[in-house]
C-alpha positions as CSV (number, residue, x, y, z in Angstrom):
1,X,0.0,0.0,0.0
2,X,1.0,3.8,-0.8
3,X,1.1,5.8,1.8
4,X,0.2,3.2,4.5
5,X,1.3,2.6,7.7
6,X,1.4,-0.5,9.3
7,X,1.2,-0.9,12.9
8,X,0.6,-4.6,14.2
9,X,-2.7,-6.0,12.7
10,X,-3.6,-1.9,11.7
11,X,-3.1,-0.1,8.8
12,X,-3.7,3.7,8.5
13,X,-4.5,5.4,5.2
14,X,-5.6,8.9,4.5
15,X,-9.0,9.8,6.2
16,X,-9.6,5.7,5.9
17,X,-9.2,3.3,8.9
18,X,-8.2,-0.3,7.7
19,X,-8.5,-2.9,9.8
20,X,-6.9,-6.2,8.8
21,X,-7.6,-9.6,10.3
22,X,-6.2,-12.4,8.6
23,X,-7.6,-12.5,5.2
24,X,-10.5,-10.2,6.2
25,X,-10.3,-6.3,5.4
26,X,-13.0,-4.1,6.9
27,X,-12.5,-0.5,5.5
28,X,-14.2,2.7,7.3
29,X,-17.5,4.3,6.0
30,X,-16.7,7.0,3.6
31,X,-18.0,10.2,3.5
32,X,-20.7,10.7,1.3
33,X,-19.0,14.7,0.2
34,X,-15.4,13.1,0.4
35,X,-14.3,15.3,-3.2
36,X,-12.6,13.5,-6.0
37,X,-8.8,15.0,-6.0
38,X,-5.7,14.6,-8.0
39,X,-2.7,14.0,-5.0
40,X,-5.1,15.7,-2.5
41,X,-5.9,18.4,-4.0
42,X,-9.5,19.0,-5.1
43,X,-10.0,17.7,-8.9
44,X,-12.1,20.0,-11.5
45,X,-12.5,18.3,-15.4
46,X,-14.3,21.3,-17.1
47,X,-14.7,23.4,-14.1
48,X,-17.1,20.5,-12.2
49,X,-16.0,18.7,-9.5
50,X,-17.4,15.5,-8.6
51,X,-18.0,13.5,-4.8
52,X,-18.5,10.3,-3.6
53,X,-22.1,10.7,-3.4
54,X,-22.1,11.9,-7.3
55,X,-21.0,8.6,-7.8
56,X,-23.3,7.0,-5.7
57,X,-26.5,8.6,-7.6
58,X,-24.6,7.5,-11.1
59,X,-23.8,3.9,-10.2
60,X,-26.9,2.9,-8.0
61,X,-29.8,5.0,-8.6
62,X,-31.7,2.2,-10.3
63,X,-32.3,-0.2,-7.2
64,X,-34.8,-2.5,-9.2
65,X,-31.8,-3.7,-11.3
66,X,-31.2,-7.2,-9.6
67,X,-27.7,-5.8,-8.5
68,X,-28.4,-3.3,-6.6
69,X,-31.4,-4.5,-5.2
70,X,-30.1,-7.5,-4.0
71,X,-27.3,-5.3,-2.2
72,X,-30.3,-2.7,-1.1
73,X,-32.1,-5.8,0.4
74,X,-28.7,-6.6,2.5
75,X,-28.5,-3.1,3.6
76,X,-32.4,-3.3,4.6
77,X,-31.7,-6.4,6.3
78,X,-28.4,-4.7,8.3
79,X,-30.5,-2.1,9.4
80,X,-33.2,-4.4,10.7
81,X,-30.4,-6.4,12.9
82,X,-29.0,-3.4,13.9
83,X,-25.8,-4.1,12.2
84,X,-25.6,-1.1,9.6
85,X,-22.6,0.8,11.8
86,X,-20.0,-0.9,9.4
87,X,-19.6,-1.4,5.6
88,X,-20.4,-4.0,4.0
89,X,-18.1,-6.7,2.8
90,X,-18.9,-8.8,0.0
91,X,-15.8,-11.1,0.5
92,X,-17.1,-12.6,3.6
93,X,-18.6,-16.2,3.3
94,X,-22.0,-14.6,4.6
95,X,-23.4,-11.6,4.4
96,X,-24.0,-10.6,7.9
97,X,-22.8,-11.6,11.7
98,X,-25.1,-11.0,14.4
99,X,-22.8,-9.5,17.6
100,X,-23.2,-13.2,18.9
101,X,-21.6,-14.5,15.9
102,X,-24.7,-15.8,13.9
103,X,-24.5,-16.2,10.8
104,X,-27.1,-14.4,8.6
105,X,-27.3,-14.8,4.5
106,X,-29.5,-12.6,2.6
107,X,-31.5,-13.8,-0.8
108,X,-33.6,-11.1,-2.3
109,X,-35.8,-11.4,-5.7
110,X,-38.4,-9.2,-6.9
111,X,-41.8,-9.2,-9.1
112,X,-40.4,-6.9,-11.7
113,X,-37.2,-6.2,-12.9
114,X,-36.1,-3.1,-14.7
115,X,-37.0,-4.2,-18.1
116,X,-39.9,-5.7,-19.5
117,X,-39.5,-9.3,-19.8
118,X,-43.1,-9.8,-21.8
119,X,-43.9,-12.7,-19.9
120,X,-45.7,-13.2,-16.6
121,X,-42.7,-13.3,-13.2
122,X,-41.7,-16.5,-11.7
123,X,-40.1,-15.0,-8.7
124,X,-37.4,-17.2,-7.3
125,X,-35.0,-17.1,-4.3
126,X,-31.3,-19.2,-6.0
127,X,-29.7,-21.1,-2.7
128,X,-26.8,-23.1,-3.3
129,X,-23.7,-24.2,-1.4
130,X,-20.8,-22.2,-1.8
131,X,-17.1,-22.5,-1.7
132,X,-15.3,-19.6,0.8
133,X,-12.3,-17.5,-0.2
134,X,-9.6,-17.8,2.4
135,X,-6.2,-16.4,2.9
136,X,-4.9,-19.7,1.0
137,X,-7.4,-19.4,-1.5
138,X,-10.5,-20.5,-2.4
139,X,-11.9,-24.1,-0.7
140,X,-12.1,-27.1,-2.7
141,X,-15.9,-28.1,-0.8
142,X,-18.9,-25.7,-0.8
143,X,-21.3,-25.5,1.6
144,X,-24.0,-23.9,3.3
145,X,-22.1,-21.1,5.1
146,X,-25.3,-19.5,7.1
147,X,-26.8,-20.0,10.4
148,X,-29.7,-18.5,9.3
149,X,-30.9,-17.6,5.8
150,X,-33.4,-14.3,5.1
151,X,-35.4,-14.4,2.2
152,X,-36.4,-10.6,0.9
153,X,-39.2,-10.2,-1.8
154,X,-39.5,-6.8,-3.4
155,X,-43.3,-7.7,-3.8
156,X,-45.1,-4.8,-6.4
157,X,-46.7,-5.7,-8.8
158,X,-47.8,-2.2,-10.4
159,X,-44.7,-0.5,-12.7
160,X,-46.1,2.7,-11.6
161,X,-46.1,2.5,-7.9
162,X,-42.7,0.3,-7.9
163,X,-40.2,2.0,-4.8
164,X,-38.0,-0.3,-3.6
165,X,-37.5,2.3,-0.7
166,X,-41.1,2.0,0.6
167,X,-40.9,-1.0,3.0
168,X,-44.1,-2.0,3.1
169,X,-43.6,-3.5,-0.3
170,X,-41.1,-6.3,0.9
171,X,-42.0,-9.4,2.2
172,X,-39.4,-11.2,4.5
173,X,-39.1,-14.8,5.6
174,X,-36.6,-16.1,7.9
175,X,-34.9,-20.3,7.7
176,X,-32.8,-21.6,9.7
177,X,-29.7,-23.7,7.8
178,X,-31.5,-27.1,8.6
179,X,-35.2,-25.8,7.4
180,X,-33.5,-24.2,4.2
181,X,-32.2,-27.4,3.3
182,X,-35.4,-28.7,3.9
183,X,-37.1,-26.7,2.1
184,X,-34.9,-26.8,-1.1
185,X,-35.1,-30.6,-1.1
186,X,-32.1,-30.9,-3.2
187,X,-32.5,-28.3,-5.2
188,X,-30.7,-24.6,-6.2
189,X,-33.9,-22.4,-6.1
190,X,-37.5,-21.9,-4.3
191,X,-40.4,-19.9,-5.8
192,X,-42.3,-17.1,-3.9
193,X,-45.0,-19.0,-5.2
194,X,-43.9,-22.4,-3.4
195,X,-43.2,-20.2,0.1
196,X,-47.1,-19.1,-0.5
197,X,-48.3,-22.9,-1.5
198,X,-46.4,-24.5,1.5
199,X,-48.0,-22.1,4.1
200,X,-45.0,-19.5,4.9
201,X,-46.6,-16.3,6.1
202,X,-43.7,-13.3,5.6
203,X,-42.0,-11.8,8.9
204,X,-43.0,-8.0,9.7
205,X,-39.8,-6.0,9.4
206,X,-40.1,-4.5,13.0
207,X,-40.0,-8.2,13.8
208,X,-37.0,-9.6,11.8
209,X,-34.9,-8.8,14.5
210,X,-36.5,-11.0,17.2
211,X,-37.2,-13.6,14.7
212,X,-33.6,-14.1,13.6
213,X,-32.5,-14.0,17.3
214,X,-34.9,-16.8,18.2
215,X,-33.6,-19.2,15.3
């Protein structure tokens, strides 16, 4: 690293706290007016400077794209748990640890996507086993690597009302490991429409909280 100091397990860079455990990097939140520089000065292409949160708006504006809503349904989830007060990491086996050290994975899917596909949605949640990356690499055997499993269901139906900031139009069930594996029966994927056939009523989000503690 340029710049960077390292002092035991810490690394200090710029504005940015680094903390490095092992393979596992968890980097400070950045500041959403944090200005776009050339060697830290501020930097202007045709008299405009830009920010982080300029980038933001470019990049993830459209939070129906399965991207982005997929990492918006993490974020939803984060708040939820009450474990929001760090960034998120997309290298970690899961996507979330309780402060108990519970495993939490987050699946999201939604009714409409950001195009129109011309045929009627199938809604599915896709569940597999997966291999972790390590400091040596990446695992030869894939597993489940949740304690519990959080499936999020962007549910509207009508293009013109579609805000996948308005929570009431989610729809959240919560599986333990064992009752995911269940549930799949072998396979890689479960329909909304199989949750609704088999009896699963959704979770209230002022609820997922106690729910996931109590699994």
């Amino acid at each position: 690293m340029n710049n960077c100091f390292l002092i035991n397990s810490f690394s200090f860079k710029s504005k940015c706290i680094i903390l490095k455990i092992g393979f596992d990097i968890m980097v400070d939140f950045i500041s959403p007016i944090k200005q776009f520089h050339f060697d830290g000065k501020e930097a202007s292409i045709g008299d405009n400077t830009r920010t982080a949160l300029d980038f933001w708006r470019w990049g993830y504006s459209d939070l129906v794209q399965n991207v982005n809503r997929g990492i918006l349904a993490e974020y939803i989830v984060a708040w939820a748990l009450d474990l929001d007060n760090k960034p998120r990491n997309p290298w970690e086996p899961c996507d979330l640890i309780t402060k108990d050290g519970k495993r939490i994975e987050v699946k999201s899917t939604g009714y409409l996507q950001s195009w129109d596909y011309g045929t009627k949605p199938n809604p599915r949640f896709v569940i597999q086993e997966k291999q972790r990356w390590t400091d040596k690499g990446l695992e030869k055997d894939a597993e489940y690597n949740a304690d519990v499993y959080v499936l999020t269901y962007h549910k509207e139906q009508d293009r013109r009302m579609l805000d996948p900031m308005d929570l009431a139009q989610w729809d959240f069930w919560t599986f333990s490991k064992d009752d995911i594996i269940k549930l799949l029966k072998g396979r890689k994927s479960i329909s909304v429409a199989q949750l609704q056939k088999e009896g699963y009523k959704p979770v209230p989000i002022i609820d997922l909280k106690k729910k996931v503690e109590s699994i």
